[in-house]
C-alpha positions in Angstrom: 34.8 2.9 -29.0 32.8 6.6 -29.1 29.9 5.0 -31.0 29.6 1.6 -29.1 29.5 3.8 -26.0 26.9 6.7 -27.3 24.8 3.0 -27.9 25.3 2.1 -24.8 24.1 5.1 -23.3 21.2 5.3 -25.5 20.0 1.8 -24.3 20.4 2.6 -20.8 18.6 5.8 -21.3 15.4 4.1 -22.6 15.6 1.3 -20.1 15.3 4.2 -16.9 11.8 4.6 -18.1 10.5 1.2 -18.5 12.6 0.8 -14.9 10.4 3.1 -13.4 7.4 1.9 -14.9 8.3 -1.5 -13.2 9.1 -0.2 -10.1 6.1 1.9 -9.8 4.1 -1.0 -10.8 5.5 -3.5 -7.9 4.9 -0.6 -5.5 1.3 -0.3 -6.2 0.4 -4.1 -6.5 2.4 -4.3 -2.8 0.0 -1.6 -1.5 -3.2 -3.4 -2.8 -2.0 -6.8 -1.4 -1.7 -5.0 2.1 -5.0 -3.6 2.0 -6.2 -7.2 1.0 -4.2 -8.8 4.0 -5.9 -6.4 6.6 -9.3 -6.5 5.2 -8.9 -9.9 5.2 -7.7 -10.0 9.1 -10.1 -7.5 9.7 -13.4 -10.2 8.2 -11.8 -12.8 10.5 -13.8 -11.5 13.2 -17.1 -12.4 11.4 -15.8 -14.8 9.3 -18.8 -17.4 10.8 -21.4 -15.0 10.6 -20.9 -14.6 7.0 -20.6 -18.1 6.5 -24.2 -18.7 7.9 -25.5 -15.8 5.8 -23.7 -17.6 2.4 -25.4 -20.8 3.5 -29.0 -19.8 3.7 -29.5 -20.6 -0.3 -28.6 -23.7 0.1 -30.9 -24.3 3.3 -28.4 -23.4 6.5 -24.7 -24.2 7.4 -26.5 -27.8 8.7 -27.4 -28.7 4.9 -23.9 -29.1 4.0 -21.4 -32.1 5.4 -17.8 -31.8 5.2 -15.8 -35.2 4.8 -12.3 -33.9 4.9 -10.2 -32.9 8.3 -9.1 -29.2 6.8 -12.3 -28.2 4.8 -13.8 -26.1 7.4 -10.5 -24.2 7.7 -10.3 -23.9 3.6 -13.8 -22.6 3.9 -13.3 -20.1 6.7 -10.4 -18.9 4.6 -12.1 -18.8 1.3 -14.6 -16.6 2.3 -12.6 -14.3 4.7 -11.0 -14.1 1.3 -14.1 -13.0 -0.4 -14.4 -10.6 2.1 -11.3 -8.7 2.2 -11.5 -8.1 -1.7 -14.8 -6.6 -1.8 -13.7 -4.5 1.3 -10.4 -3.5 -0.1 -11.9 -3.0 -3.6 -11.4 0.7 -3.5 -7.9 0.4 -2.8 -7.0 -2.2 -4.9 -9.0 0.1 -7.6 -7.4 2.9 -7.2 -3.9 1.9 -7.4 -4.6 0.2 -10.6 -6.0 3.6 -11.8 -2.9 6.0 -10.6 -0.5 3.6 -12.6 -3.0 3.1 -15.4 -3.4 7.1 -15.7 -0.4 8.4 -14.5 0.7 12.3 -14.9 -3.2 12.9 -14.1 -3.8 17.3 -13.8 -5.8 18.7 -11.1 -9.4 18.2 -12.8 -8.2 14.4 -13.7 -7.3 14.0 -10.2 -10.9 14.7 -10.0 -12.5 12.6 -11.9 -10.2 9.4 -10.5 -11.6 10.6 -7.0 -14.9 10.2 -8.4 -14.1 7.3 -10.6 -12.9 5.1 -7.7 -16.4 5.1 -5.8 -18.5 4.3 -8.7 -16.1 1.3 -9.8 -16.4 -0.2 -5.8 -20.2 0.2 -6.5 -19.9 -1.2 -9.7 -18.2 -3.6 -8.3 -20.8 -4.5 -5.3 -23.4 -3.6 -7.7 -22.0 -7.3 -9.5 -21.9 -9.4 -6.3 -24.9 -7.8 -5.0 -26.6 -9.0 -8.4 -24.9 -12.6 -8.2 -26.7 -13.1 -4.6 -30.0 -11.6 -5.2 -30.4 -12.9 -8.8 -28.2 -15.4 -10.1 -27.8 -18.2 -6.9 -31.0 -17.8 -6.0 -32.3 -18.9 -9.3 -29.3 -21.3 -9.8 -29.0 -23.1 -6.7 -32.4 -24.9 -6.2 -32.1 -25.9 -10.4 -29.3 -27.5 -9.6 -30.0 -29.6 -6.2 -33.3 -30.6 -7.8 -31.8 -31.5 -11.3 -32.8 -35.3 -12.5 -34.6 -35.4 -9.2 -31.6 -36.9 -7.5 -30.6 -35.6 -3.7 -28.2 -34.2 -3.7 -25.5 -33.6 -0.7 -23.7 -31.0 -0.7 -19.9 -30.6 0.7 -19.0 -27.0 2.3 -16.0 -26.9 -0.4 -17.6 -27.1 -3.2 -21.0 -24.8 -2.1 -18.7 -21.9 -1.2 -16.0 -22.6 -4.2 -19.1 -22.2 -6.0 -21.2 -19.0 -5.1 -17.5 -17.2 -4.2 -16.2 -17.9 -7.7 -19.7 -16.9 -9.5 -20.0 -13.2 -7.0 -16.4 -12.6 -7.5 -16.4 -13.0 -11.4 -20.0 -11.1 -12.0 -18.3 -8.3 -9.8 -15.6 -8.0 -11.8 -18.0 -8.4 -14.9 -19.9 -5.2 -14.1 -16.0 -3.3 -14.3 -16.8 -3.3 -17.7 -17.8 0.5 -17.9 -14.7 1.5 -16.4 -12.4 -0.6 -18.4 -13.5 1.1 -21.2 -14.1 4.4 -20.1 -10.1 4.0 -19.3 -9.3 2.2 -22.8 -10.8 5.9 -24.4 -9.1 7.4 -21.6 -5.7 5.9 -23.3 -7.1 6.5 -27.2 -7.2 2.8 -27.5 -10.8 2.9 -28.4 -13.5 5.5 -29.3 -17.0 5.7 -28.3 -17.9 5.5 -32.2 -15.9 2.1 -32.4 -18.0 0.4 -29.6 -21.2 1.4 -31.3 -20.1 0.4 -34.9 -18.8 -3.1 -32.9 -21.7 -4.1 -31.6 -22.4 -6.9 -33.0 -19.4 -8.1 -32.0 -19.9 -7.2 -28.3 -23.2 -9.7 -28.1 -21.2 -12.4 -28.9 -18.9 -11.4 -26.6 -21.2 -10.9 -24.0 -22.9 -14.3 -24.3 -19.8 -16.1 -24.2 -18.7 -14.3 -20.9 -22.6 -15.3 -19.9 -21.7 -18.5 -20.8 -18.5 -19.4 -19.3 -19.7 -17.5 -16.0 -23.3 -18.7 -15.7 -24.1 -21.8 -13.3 -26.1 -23.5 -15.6 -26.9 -24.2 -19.5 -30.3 -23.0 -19.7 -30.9 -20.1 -21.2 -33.3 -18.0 -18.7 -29.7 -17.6 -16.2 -27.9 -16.9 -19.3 -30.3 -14.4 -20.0 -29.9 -12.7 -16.9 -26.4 -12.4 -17.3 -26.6 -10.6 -20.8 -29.0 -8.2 -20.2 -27.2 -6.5 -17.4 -23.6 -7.2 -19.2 -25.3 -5.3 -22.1 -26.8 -2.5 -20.3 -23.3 -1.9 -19.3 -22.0 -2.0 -22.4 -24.4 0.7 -23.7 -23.1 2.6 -20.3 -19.5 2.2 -21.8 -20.3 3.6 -24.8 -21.7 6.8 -22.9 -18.5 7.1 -20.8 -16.4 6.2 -23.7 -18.0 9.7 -25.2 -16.9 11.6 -22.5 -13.6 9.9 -21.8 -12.6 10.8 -25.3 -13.3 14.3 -25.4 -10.0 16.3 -25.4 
């Protein structure tokens, strides 16, 4: 009876920990879905500005022709959307961070105030790079493909150029991910540079799977700034891992 309640006691003792972990997880995911909601509310207000602004690769909000009763509403949604996570990315960062790297001392504390900032730009630095770069270059190659018109629906434009800034964003996170991975001991600044190889093939299949179109000029100009980054991560990786 002694030794089945010890056991007991023993499980319950390492269960408190992973409890906590679980608690303090839902309360951080709660606090980045707030900042999302009032970002969100907050991009409401210019919601059809921005709309007009995504539109202009495509030739203007009167190039596109919705043939459903609710798409305009999806739209205005999906891009309010848009707007609140790039506007509550530095929230939503560092939460993930202060339950990534918990137990932090005063000069880590530091470094995650630094940290958050250049992972929003990071981040802006992605879907800055998608709108200047990639749709640009995309968009009029695949209107014009086979020489076919092409008429486009609102849905589909702005499921489209949301999904490919929103994924390129997260894309150029790649520094900080593993600046946290050596941050953890997961990883080592001397593994990523003996992996290389391994990381190009990597790379070109994230280029791949988020690139618009086959041909390999927009691939291209998906790996060289995924790589760049990668050589960045190796850097930060270095200093990460210094004790």
């Amino acid at each position: 009876m002694g030794r089945a309640h010890k056991k007991a006691s023993v499980q319950l003792a390492g269960s408190q920990p992973l409890l906590a972990h679980l608690n303090e997880l839902r309360q951080r995911i709660f606090k980045a879905f707030i900042a999302v909601v009032i970002s969100t509310a907050l991009t409401f207000a210019f919601a059809n500005q921005l709309i007009d602004y995504l539109a202009i690769p495509i030739g203007g909000s009167e190039a596109l022709v919705s043939i459903e009763v609710t798409e305009n509403v999806a739209i205005f949604m999906r891009v309010s959307l848009l707007g609140g996570l790039v506007f509550g990315m530095p929230i939503i960062l560092y939460q993930l961070l202060r339950f990534l790297l918990p137990g932090l001392n005063k000069r880590e504390k530091g470094w995650l105030l630094f940290g958050v900032p250049v992972a929003s730009l990071l981040f802006l630095s992605g879907v800055a790079f998608a709108w200047f770069v990639m749709i640009p270059t995309a968009i009029p190659f695949l209107v014009t493909f086979t020489g076919i018109r092409t008429q486009v629906r609102p849905q589909n434009y702005f499921h489209f150029i949301t999904n490919l800034m929103f994924w390129i964003g997260v894309c150029f996170e790649l520094p900080l991910v593993m600046m946290i991975l050596a941050k953890l001991r997961f990883i080592t600044a001397r593994i990523l540079i003996k992996g290389w190889r391994y990381a190009i093939v990597l790379i070109a299949v994230v280029a791949a799977a988020v690139t618009p179109t086959v041909d390999p000029i927009n691939m291209g100009l998906i790996m060289l700034p995924l790589f760049i980054l990668y050589v960045l991560s190796i850097l930060l990786a270095a200093i990460a891992g210094r004790r």
